[in-house]
C-alpha positions in Angstrom: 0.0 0.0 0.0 3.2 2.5 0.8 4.6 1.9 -2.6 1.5 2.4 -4.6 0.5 5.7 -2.8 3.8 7.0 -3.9 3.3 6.2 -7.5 0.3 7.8 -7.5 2.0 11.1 -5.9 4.5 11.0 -8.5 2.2 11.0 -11.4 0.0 13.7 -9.7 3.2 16.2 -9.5 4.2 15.6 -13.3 0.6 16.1 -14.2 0.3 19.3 -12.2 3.7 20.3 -13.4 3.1 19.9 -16.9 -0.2 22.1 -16.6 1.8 24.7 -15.5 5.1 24.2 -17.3 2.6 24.3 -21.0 0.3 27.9 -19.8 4.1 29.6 -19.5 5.2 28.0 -22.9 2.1 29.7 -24.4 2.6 33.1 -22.7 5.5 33.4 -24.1 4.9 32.3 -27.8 1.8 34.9 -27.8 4.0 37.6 -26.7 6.2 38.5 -29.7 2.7 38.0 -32.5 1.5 40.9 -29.6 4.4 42.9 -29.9 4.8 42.7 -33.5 0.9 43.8 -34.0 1.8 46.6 -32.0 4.9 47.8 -34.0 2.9 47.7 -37.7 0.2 49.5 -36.0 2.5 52.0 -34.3 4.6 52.5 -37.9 3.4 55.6 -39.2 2.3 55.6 -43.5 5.0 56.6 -46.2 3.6 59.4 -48.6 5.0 57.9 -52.0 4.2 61.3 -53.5 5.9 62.9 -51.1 8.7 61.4 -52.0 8.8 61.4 -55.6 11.2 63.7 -58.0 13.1 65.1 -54.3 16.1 65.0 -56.3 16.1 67.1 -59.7 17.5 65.8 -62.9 20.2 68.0 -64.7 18.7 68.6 -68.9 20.2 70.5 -71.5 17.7 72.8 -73.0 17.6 74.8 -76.2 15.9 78.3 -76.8 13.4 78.0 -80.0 11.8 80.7 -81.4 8.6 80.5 -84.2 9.7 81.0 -87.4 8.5 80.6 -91.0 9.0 77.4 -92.9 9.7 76.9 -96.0 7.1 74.3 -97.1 7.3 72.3 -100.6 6.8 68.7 -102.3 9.5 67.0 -103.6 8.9 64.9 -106.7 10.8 62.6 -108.8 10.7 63.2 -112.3 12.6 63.7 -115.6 13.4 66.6 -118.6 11.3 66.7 -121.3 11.6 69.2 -125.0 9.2 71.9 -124.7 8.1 70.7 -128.2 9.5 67.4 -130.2 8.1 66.9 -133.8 8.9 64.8 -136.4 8.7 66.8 -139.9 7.1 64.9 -142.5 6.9 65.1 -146.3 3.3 66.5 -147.6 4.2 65.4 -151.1 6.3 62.9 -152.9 9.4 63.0 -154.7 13.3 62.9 -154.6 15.6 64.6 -152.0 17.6 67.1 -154.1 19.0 68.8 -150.8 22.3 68.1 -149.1 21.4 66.8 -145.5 21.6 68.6 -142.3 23.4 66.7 -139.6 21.8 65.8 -136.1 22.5 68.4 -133.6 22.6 71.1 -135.8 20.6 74.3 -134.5 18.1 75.7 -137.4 15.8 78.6 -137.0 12.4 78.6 -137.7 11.6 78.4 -141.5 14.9 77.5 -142.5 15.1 74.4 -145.2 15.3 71.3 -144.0 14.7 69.1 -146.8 13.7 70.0 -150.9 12.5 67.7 -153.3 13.0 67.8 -157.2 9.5 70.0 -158.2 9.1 67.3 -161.2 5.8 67.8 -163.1 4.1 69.5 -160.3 5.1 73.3 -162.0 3.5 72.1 -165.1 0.2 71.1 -163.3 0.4 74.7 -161.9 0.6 76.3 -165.1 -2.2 74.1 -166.7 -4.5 75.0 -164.0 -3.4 78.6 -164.2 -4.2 78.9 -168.2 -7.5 76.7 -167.5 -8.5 79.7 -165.1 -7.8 82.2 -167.7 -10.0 80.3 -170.1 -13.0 79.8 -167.4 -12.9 83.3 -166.5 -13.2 84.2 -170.1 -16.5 81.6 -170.6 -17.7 83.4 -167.2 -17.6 87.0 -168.3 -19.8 85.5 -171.3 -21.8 83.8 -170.2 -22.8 86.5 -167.4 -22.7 89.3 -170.4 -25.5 87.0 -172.2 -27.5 86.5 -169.6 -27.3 90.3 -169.1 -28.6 90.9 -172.2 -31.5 88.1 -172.2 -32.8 89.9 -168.9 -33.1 93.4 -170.5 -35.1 91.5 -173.6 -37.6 89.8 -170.8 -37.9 93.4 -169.3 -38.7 94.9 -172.8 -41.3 92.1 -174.0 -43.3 92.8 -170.3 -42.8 96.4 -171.1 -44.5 96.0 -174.8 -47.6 93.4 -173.5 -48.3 96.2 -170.8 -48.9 99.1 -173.6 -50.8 96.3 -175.1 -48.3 95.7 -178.6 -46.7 92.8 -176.8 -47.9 89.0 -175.9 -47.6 86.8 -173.0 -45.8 84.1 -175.0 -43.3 86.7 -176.1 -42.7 87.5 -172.1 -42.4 84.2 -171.4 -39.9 82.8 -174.3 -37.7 85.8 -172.6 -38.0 85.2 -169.1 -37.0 81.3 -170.3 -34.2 82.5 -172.3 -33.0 84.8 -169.4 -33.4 81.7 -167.2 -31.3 79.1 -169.4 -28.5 81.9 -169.2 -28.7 82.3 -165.5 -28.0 78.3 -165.2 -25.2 78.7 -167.5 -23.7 81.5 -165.7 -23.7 79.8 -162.6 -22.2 76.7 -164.2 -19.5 78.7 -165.2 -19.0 80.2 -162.0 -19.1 76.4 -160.5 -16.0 75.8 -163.2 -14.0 78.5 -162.3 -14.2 77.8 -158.8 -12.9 73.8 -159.8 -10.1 75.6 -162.0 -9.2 77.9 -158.3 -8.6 74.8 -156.4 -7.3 72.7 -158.8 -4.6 75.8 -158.4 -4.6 75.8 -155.1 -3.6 72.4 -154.8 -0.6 73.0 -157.4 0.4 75.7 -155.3 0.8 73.4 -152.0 2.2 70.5 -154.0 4.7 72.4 -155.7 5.5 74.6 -151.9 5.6 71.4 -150.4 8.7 70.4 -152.3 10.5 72.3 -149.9 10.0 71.1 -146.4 11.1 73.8 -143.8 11.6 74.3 -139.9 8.3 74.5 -137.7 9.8 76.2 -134.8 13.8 77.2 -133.5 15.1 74.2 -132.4 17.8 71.4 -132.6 17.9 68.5 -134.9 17.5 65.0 -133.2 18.2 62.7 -136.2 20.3 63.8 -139.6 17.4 64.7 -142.4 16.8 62.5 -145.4 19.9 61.8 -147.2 20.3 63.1 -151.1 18.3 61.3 -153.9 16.1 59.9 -151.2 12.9 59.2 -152.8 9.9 60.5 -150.4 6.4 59.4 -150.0 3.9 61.6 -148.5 4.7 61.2 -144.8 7.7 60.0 -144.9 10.2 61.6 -142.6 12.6 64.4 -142.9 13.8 64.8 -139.6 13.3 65.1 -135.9 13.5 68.4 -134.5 13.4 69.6 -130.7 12.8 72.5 -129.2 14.7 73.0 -125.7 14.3 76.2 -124.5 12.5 76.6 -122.7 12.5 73.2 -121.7 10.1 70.9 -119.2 10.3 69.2 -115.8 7.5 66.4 -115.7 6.9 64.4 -112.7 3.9 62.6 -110.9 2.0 63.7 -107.8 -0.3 61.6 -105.8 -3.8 62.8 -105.0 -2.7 64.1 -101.7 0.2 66.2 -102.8 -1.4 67.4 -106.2 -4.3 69.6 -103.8 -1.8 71.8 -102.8 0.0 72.4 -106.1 -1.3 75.3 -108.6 -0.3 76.4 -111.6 2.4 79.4 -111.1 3.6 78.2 -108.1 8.1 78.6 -107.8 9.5 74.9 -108.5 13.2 74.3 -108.5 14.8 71.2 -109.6 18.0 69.6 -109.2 19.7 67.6 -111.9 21.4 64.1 -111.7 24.5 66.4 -113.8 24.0 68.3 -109.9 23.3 71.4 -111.3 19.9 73.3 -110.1 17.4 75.1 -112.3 14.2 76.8 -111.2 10.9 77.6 -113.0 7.2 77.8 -112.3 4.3 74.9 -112.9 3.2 75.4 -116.1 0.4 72.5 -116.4 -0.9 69.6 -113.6 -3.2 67.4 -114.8 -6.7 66.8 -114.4 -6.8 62.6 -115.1 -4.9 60.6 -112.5 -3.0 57.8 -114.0 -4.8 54.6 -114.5 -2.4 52.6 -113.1 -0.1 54.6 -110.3 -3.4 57.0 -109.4 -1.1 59.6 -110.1 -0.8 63.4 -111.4 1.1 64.8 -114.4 2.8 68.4 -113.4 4.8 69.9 -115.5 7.4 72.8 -115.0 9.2 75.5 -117.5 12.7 76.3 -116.8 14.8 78.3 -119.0 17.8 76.2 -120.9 19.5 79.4 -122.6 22.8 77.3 -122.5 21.1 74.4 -124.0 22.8 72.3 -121.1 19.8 70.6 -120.8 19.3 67.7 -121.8 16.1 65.9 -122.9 15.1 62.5 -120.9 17.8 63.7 -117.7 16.7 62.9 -113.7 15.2 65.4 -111.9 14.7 65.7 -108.4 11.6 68.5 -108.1 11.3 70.7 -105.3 7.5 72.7 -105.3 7.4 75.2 -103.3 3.9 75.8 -101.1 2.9 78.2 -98.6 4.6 78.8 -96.0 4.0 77.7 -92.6 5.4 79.1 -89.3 7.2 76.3 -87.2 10.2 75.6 -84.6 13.5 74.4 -86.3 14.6 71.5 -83.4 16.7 68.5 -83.6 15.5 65.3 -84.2 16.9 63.6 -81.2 14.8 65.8 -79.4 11.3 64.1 -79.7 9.9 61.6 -77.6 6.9 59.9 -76.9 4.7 60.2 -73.6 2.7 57.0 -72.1 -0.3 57.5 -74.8 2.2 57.2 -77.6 1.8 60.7 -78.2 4.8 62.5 -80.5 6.0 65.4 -79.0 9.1 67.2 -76.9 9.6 68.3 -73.6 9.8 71.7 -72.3 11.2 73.1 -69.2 8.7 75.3 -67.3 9.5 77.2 -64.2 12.2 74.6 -63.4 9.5 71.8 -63.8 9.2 69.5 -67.3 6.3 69.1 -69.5 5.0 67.4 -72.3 3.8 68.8 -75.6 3.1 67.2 -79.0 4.0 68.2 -81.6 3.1 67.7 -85.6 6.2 67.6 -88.2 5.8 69.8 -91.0 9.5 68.7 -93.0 12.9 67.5 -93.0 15.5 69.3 -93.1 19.6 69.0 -93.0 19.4 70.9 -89.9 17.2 69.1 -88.3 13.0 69.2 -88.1 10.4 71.5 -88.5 7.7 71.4 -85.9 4.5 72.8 -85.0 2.4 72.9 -82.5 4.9 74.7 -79.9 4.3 78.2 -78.7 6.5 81.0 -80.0 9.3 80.6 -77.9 9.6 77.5 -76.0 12.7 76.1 -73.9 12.8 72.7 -75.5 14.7 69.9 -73.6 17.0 68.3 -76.1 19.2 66.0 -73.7 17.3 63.9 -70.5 14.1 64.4 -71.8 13.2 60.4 -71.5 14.4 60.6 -68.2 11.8 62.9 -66.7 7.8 63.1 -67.1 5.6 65.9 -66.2 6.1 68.3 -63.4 9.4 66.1 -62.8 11.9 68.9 -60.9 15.0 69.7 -63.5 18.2 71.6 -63.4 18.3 73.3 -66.9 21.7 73.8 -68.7 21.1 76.0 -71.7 22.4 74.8 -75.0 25.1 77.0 -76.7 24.5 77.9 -80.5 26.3 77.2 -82.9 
């Protein structure tokens, strides 16, 4: 019985001591969850925007003032003659000239080509004598029927003082009548006999086959003893000055080209010419959707050639813009183009619209007339960032 009742003491102090031994364990793994609660609760809140750009950010800036722009449309194209034809032959027969060799300036009117006159002076003279003849038969013919009208007017005379008869009128009116036909048959042949002349005339003037216009000889004309059919060449012959600039716009660019307007060009030789727009077309191209414009530039020289590269500058109206470089623009969150500014010490975003290139840089708009544009940093501040602005020196 002694040994039991100690057992049983035993196990009633562990029990008792492991009650208390597990409440202290607890305490003390509570406490620090308590204290930690109390710190985040205690911490007071950071202000992010409080925080944000403390520290400004060192840009170089450049002073732009408004200026105007000059605004044109570039278009590639080539030189054309002012005028090219190809003189024909308006009659037949043989080349009796000695030919004039390609490249050779002739004036207006000067010969280019003769053929041998052959019959065709003979025709002329025929038809000339034939004239005489008709004439003759005309004058006759119009002095009889003269004469058969004054006998109708004295037969109606008679039959009104009552010695005259109808049948006498009439037999003279008819007579008078007949020679009127005549007369006008006459006149009928006379005119025949006139342009049988006329036609001898040209046949025979068109032995000789002359310059239409001042201009320069493309091709050598028809060699001597040639024989010529009507139509058959004689030569080509160019006229160069002044000479043309063609070239193509598309619907867009052709709107703001008119007739008039200053165009420049510059040539593959690298020499520039300028002009104005002489003609742009009213038909678009079936196939590129694009306009014909044409330009007239003076080639006193004759340097020009025809069927030479041309790069066309068209001037337009001019615009008023900033002249900045094109490092300079940058893009906000929207995707915006546009540049930053420098405000009161503070950065700001404007966009912008390009009008052109240029070597120099790019012209803008959109900017007011003087702006402090930030040309270095600007992607590495956003609006109402705090800057340091370092001015840009110029050049």
């Amino acid at each position: 019985m002694r040994i039991s009742s100690i057992i049983i003491a035993i196990i009633v102090c562990v029990g008792i001591a492991g009650f208390i031994f597990r409440n202290d364990l607890n305490a003390s793994l509570n406490k620090p969850n308590n204290v930690t609660a109390e710190i985040v609760t205690t911490t007071p809140e950071i202000n992010v925007e409080n925080t944000k750009n403390l520290k400004a950010v060192s840009v170089l800036v450049q002073r732009s003032n408004e200026q105007e722009v000059t605004n044109g449309i570039l278009l590639r194209g080539q030189t054309e003659a002012f005028k090219s034809v190809q003189v024909k032959a308006e009659t037949s027969g043989s080349v009796i000239s000695q030919p004039i060799r390609k490249g050779t300036f002739v004036k207006n009117g000067e010969l280019l080509c003769e053929l041998e006159v052959g019959t065709k002076s003979d025709v002329l003279a025929e038809a000339k004598e034939a004239l005489a003849l008709s004439i003759d038969e005309l004058d006759a013919s119009i002095h009889q029927y003269e004469l058969r009208v004054q006998a109708a007017e004295r037969q109606r005379s008679l039959l009104k003082r009552g010695v005259g008869t109808e049948a006498a009128v009439e037999a003279a009116e008819l007579s008078a009548s007949s020679a009127e036909t005549q007369s006008l048959s006459k006149r009928q042949a006379v005119a025949n006999v006139e342009a049988r002349i006329n036609r001898a005339t040209t046949d025979l003037n068109n032995t000789k086959i002359i310059a239409p216009f001042d201009g320069l000889l493309e091709s050598d004309t028809a060699e001597y003893g040639d024989f010529m059919q009507t139509g058959a060449p004689c030569g080509t012959l160019l006229a160069l000055n002044p000479i043309k600039l063609i070239g193509y716009a598309t619907e867009t660019q052709v709107s703001k080209i008119e007739v008039g307007t200053t165009a420049g060009a510059r040539l593959i030789s690298g020499n520039n010419v300028s002009g104005t727009v002489s003609f742009i077309s009213r038909s678009a191209d079936p196939t590129t959707r694009t306009f014909l414009v044409e330009t007239t530039v003076s080639n006193d020289g004759y340097e020009i050639r025809e069927g030479s590269t041309a790069d066309i500058y068209i001037s337009l109206a001019g615009a008023k813009g900033h002249l900045l470089p094109q490092s300079s623009l940058t893009l906000n969150s929207a995707g915006e183009l546009g540049v930053r500014v420098a405000i009161n010490n503070k950065a700001k975003f404007i966009p912008i619209k390009i009008i052109r290139d240029a070597e120099e840089g790019i012209w803008v708009t959109g900017l007011p007339k003087s702006a402090e544009v930030i040309v270095v940093g600007q992607e590495y501040v956003t609006d109402n960032s705090n800057i340091k602005v370092s001015y840009k020196v110029s050049e």
